[in-house]
LOZAGU-636452 format. One record per residue (C-alpha): residue in one letter; x, y, z; residue number from 1. Coordinates in Angstrom, 3 decimals, always signed. Layout:
% residues N
{rest A; x X; y Y; z Z; nr NUM}
...
% end
This chain:
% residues 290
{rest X; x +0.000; y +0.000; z +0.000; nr 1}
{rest X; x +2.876; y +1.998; z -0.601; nr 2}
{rest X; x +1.263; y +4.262; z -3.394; nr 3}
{rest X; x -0.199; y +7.590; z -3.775; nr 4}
{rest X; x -4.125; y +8.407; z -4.212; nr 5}
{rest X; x -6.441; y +11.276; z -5.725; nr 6}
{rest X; x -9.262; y +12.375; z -3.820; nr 7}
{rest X; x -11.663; y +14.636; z -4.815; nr 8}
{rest X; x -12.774; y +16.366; z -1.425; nr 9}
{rest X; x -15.858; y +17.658; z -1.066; nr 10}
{rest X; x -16.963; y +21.000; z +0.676; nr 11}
{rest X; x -17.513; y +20.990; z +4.331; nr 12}
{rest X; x -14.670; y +18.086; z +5.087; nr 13}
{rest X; x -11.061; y +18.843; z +6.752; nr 14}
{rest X; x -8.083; y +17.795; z +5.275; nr 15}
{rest X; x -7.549; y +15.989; z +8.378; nr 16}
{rest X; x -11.267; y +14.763; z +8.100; nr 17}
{rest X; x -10.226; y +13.642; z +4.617; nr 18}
{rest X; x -7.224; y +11.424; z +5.811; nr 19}
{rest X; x -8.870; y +9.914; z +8.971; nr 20}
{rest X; x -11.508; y +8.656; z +6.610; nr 21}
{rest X; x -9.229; y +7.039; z +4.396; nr 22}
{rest X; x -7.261; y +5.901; z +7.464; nr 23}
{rest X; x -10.155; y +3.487; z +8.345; nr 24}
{rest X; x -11.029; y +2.445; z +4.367; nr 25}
{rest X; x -7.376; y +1.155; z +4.220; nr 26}
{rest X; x -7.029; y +0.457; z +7.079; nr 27}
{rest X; x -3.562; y +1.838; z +7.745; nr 28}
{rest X; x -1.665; y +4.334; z +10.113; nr 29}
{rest X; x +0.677; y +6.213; z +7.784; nr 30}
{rest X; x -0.879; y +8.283; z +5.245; nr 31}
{rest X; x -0.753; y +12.137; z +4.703; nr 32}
{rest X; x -1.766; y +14.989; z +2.270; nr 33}
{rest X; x +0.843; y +17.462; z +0.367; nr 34}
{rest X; x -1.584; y +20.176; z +0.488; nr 35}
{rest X; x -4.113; y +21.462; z +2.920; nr 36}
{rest X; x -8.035; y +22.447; z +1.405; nr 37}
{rest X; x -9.788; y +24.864; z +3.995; nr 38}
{rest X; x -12.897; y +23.228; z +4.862; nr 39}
{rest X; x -15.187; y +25.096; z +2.633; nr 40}
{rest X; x -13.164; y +24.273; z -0.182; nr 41}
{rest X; x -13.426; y +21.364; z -2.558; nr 42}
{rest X; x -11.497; y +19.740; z -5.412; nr 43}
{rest X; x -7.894; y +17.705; z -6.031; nr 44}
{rest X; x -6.160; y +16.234; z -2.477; nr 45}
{rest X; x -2.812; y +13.774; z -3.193; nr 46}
{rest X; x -2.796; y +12.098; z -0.768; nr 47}
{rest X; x -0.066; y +9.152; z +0.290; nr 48}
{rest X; x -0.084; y +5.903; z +1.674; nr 49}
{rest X; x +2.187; y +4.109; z +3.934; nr 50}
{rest X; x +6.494; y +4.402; z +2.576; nr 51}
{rest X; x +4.431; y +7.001; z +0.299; nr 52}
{rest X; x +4.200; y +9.404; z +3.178; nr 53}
{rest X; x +7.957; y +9.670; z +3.034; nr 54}
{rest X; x +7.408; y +11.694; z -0.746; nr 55}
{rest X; x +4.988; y +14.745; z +0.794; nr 56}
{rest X; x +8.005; y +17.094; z +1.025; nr 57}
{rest X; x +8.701; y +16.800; z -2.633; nr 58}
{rest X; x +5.216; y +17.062; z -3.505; nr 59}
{rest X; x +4.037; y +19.639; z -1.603; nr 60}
{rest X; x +6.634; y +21.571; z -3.468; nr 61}
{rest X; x +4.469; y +21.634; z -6.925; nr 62}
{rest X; x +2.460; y +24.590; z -8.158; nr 63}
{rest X; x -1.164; y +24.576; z -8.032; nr 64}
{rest X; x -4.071; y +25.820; z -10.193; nr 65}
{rest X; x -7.152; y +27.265; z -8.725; nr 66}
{rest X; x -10.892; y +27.539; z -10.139; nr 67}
{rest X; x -12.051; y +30.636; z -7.506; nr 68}
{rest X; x -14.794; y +32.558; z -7.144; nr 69}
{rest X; x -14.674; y +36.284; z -5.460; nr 70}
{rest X; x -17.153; y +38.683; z -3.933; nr 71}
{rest X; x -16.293; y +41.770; z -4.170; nr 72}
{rest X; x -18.676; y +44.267; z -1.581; nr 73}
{rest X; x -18.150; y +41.959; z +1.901; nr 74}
{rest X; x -15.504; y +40.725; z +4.010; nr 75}
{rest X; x -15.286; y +38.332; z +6.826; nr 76}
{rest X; x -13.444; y +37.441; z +9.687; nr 77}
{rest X; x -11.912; y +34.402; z +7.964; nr 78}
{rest X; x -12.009; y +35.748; z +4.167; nr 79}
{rest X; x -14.184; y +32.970; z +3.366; nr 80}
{rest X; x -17.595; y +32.693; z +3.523; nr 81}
{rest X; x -17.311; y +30.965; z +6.747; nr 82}
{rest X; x -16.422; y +33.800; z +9.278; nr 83}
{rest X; x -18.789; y +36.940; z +10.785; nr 84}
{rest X; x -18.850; y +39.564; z +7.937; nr 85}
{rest X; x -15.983; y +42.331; z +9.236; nr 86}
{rest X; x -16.775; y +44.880; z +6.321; nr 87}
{rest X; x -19.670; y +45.820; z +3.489; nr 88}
{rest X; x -19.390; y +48.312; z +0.736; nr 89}
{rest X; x -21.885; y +49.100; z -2.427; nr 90}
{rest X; x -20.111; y +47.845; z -5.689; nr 91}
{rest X; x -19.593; y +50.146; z -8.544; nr 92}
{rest X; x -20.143; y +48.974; z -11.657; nr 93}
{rest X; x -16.705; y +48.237; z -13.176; nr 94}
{rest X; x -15.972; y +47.651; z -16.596; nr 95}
{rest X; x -14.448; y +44.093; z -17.087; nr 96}
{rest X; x -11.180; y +45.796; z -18.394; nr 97}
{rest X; x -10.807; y +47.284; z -15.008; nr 98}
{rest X; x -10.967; y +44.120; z -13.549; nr 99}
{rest X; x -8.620; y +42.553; z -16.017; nr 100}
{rest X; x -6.319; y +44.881; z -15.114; nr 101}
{rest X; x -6.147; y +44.858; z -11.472; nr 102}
{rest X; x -5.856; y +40.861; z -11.881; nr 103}
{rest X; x -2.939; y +41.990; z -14.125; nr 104}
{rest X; x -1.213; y +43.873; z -11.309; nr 105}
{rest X; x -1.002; y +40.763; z -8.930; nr 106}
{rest X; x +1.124; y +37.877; z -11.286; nr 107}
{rest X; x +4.724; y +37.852; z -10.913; nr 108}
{rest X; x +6.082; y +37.421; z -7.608; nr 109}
{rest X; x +3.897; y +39.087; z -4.475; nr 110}
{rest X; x +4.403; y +39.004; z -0.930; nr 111}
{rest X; x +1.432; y +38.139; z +1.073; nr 112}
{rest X; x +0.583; y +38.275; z +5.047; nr 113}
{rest X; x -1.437; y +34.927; z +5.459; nr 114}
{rest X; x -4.604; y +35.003; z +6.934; nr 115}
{rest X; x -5.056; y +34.767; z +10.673; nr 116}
{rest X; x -7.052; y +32.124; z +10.698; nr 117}
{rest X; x -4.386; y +29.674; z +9.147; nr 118}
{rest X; x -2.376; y +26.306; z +10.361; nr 119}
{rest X; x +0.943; y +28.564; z +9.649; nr 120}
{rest X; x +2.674; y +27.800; z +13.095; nr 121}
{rest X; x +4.064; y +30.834; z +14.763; nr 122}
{rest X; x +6.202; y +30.274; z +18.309; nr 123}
{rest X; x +4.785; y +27.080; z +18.198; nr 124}
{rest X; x +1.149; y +27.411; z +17.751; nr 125}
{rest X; x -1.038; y +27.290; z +14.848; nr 126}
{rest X; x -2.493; y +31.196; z +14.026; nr 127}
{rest X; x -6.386; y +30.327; z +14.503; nr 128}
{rest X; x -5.382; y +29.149; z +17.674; nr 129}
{rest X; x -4.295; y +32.889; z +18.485; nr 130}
{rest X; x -7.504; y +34.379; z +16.497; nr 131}
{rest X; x -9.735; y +31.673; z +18.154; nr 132}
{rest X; x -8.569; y +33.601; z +21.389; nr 133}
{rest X; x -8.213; y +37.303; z +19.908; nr 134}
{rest X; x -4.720; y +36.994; z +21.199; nr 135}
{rest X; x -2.516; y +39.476; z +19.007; nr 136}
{rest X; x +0.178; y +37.475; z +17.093; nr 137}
{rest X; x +2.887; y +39.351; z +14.668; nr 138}
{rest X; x +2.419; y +37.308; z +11.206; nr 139}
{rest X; x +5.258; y +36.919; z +8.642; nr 140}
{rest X; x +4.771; y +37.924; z +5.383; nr 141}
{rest X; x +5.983; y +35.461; z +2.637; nr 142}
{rest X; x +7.049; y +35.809; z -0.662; nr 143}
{rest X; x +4.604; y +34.149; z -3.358; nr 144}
{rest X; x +4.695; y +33.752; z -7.447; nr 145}
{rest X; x +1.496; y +34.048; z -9.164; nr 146}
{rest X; x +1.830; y +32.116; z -12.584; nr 147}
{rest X; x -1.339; y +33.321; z -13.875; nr 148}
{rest X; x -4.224; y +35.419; z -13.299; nr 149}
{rest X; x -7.346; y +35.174; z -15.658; nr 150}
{rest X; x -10.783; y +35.903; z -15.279; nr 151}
{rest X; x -13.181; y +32.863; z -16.173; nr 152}
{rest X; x -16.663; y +34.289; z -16.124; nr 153}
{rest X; x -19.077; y +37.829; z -16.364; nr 154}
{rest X; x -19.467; y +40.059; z -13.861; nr 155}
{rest X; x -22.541; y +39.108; z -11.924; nr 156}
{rest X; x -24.009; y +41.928; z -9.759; nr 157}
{rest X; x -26.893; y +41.500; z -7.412; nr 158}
{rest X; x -27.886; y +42.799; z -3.839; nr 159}
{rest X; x -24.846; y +45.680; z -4.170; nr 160}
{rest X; x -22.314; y +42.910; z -4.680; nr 161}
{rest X; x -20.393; y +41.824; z -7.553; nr 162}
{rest X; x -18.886; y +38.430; z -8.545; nr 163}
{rest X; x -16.781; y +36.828; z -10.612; nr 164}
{rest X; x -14.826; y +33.214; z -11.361; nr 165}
{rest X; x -11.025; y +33.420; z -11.891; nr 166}
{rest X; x -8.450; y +31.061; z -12.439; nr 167}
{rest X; x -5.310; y +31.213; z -10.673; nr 168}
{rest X; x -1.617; y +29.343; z -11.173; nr 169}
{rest X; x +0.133; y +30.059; z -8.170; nr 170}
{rest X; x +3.258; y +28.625; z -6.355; nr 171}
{rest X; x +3.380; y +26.273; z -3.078; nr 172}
{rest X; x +2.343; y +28.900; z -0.184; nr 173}
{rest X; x +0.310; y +30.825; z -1.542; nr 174}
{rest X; x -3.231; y +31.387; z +0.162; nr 175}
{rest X; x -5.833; y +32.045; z -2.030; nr 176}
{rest X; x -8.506; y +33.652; z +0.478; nr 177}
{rest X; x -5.709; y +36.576; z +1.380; nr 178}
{rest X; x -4.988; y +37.129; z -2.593; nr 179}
{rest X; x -8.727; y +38.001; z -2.832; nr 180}
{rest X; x -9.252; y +40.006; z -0.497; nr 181}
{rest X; x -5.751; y +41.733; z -1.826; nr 182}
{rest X; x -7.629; y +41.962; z -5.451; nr 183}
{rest X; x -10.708; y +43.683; z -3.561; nr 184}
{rest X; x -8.303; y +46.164; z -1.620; nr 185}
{rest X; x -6.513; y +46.859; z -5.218; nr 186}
{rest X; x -9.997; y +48.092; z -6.098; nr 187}
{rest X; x -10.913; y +49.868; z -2.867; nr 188}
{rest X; x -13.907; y +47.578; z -1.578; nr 189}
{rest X; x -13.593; y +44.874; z +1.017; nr 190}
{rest X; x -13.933; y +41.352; z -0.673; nr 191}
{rest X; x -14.001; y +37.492; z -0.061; nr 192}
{rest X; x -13.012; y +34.572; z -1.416; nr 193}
{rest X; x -16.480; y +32.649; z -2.062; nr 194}
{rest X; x -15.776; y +29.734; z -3.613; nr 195}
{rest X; x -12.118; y +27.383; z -4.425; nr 196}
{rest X; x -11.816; y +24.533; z -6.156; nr 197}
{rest X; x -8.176; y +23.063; z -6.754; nr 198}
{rest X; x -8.068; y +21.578; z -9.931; nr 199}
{rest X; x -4.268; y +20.779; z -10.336; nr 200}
{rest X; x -1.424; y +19.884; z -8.023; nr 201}
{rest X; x +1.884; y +19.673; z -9.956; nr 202}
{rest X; x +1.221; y +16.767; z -12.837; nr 203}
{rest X; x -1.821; y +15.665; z -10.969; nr 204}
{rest X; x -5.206; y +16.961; z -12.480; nr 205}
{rest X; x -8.612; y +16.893; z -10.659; nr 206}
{rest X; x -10.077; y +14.600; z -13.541; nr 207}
{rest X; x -8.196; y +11.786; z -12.598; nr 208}
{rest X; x -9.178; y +12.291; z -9.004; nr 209}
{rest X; x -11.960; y +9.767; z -7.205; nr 210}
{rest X; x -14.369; y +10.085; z -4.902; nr 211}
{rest X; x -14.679; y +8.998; z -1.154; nr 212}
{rest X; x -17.638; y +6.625; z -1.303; nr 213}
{rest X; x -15.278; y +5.146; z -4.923; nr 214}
{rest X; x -12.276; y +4.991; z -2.385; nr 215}
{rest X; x -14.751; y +2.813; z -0.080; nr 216}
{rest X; x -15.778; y +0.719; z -3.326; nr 217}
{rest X; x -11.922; y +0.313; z -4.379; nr 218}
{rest X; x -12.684; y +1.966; z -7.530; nr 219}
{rest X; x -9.805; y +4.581; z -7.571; nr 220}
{rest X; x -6.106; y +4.372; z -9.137; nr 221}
{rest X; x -3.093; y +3.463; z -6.872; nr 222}
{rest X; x -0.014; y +5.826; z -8.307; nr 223}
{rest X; x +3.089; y +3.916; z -7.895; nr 224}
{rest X; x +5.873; y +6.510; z -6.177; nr 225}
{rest X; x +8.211; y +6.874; z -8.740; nr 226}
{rest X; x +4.945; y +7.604; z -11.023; nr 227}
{rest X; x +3.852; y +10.700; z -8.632; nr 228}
{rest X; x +7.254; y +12.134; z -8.647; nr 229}
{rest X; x +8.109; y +14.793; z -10.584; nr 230}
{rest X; x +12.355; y +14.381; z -10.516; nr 231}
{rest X; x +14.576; y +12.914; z -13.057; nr 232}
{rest X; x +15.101; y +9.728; z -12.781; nr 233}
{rest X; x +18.539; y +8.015; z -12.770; nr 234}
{rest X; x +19.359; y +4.254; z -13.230; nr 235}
{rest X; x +22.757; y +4.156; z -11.598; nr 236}
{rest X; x +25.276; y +0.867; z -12.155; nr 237}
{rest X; x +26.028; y -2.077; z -9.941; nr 238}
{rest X; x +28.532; y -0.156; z -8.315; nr 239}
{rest X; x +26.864; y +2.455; z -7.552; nr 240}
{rest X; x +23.571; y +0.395; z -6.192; nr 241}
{rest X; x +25.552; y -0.734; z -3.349; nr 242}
{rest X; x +26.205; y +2.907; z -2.243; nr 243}
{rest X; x +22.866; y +3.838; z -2.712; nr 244}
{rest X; x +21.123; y +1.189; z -0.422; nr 245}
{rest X; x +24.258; y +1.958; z +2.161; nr 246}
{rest X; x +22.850; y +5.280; z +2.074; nr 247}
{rest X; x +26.288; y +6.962; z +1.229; nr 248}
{rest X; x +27.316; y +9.773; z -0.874; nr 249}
{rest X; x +27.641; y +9.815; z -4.556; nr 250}
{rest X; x +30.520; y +11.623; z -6.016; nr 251}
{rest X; x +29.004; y +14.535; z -8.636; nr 252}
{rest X; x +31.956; y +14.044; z -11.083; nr 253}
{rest X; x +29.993; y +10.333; z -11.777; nr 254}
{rest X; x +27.603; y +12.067; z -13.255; nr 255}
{rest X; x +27.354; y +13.593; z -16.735; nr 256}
{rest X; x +24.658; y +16.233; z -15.975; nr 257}
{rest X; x +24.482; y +18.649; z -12.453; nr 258}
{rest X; x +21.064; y +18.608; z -11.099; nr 259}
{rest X; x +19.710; y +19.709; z -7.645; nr 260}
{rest X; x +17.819; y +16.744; z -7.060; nr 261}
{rest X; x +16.779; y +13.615; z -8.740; nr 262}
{rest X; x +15.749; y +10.112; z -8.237; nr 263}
{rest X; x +17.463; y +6.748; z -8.377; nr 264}
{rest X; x +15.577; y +3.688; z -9.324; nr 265}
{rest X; x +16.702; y -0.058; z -10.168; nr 266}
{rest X; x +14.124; y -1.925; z -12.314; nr 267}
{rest X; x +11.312; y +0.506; z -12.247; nr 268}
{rest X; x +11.311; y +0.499; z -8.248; nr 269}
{rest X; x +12.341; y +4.046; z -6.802; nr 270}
{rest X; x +15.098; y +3.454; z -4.296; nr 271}
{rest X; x +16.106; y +7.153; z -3.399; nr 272}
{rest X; x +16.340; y +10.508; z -3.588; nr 273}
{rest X; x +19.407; y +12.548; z -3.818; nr 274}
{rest X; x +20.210; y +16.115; z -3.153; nr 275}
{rest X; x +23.499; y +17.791; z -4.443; nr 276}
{rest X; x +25.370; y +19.393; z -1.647; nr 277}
{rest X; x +27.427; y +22.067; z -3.332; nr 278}
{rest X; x +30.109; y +22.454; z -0.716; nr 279}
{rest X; x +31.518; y +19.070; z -0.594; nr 280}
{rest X; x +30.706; y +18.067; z -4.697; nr 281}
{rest X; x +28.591; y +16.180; z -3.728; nr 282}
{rest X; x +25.365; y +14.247; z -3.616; nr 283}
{rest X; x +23.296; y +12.895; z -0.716; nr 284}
{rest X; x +20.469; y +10.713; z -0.278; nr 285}
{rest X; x +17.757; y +12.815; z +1.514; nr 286}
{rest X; x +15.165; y +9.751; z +1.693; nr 287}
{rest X; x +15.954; y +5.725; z +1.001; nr 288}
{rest X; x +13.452; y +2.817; z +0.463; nr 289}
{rest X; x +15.063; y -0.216; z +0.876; nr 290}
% end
């Protein structure tokens, strides 16, 4: 049970709720996501089984697409749809160029302050453990790329709000629900992120994703590790095999091309990963699977 899964979460799970289901259909201890989904969001989870668990670091690195939905005239406590409402405004009636535009100003890299109410750990505990208490907590900003930007739908307007769908390529870190309300400052009005769906994770697309109640029925694809990984892939010689499962260094000069990381596998099986370690020429195995 060493593989990686796709699960299409639905709306109104955790993450965590996610996992502990999946925990009892496979009845196994190790498993983990590369990715939280707030609970009001919905769409693509990887998650990984068993040895699998030991890959989330690598593929929590991967860029992610977004399907979102912002409304532009309120904002909440939690910049979803889930907290008190903080702010309202009457929307204007932009012209979609206007919005193009302000969506224009925000790809590239951006630094963002996440949201309070966040998992981000700071001195130890978890930020909506602070907000859950209104105890004041200084948040780091962090430095963000947005890929791309690109509004989806029209412009609906109803009740003094306005709405729209967007799509949104964005790097590992990035919080969506912060970047809208960002977008609604850009155009002076308070604003909320009203609806997410994650529709890609690195090479993993939510089409190929399944269902909990198919994950119950065993109708879902196992993704073998070297299969989810998205790392060259080196076959290394007999020689070299024996270091390998030793776990000891490989000297950089053995190999034709420099790369920062890549994977070693004998006969289709992954074995390792190694890391090159500049200072000593250098590479090291940063996780084995003997």
């Amino acid at each position: 049970m060493n593989k990686v899964i796709l699960i299409n979460k639905p709306s109104g799970m955790t993450s965590h709720d996610v996992v502990n289901r999946l925990r009892k259909i496979f009845g196994i201890k190790r498993i983990g996501h590369t990715g939280t989904l707030d609970p009001l969001a919905r769409g693509l989870l990887v998650v990984c089984l068993g040895e699998a668990t030991k890959l989330v670091p690598f593929l929590e690195q991967d860029d992610k697409v977004y399907d979102v939905e912002i409304m532009l005239g309120k904002a909440t406590s939690t910049g979803d749809l889930a907290g008190e409402v903080v702010a309202e405004a009457l929307v204007p009636n932009f012209s979609p160029e206007i919005i193009d535009q302000v969506l224009g100003q925000f790809t590239g890299e951006i630094v963002q302050t996440p949201p309070k109410y966040s998992a981000i750990k700071v001195e130890g505990k978890k930020l909506y453990e602070y907000a859950r208490k209104n105890q004041a907590v200084e948040i780091p900003q962090r430095t963000v790329k947005i890929f791309r930007l690109e509004r989806t739908s029209e412009l609906d307007y109803r009740d003094g709000l306005c709405t729209f769908r967007f799509v949104a390529h964005v790097s590992k870190g990035t919080y969506i629900r912060t970047l809208c309300e960002d977008i609604a400052k850009a155009l002076e009005l308070p604003g909320v992120m009203s609806d997410l769906v994650r529709i890609r994770c690195g090479k993993f697309h939510l089409s190929d994703a399944s269902t909990l109640e198919e994950a119950e029925q065993n109708k879902l694809r196992f993704i073998p590790m070297l299969e989810a990984l998205n790392l060259p892939v080196i076959t290394v010689t007999e020689d070299m095999l024996k270091r390998v499962k030793n776990g000891m260094v490989l000297p950089a000069e053995r190999f034709k091309e420099k790369l920062s990381q890549f994977a070693i596998a004998d006969e289709g099986k992954l074995l390792a990963i190694y890391q090159f370690e500049e200072n000593k020429n250098v590479y090291k195995a940063v996780r084995i699977w003997l």
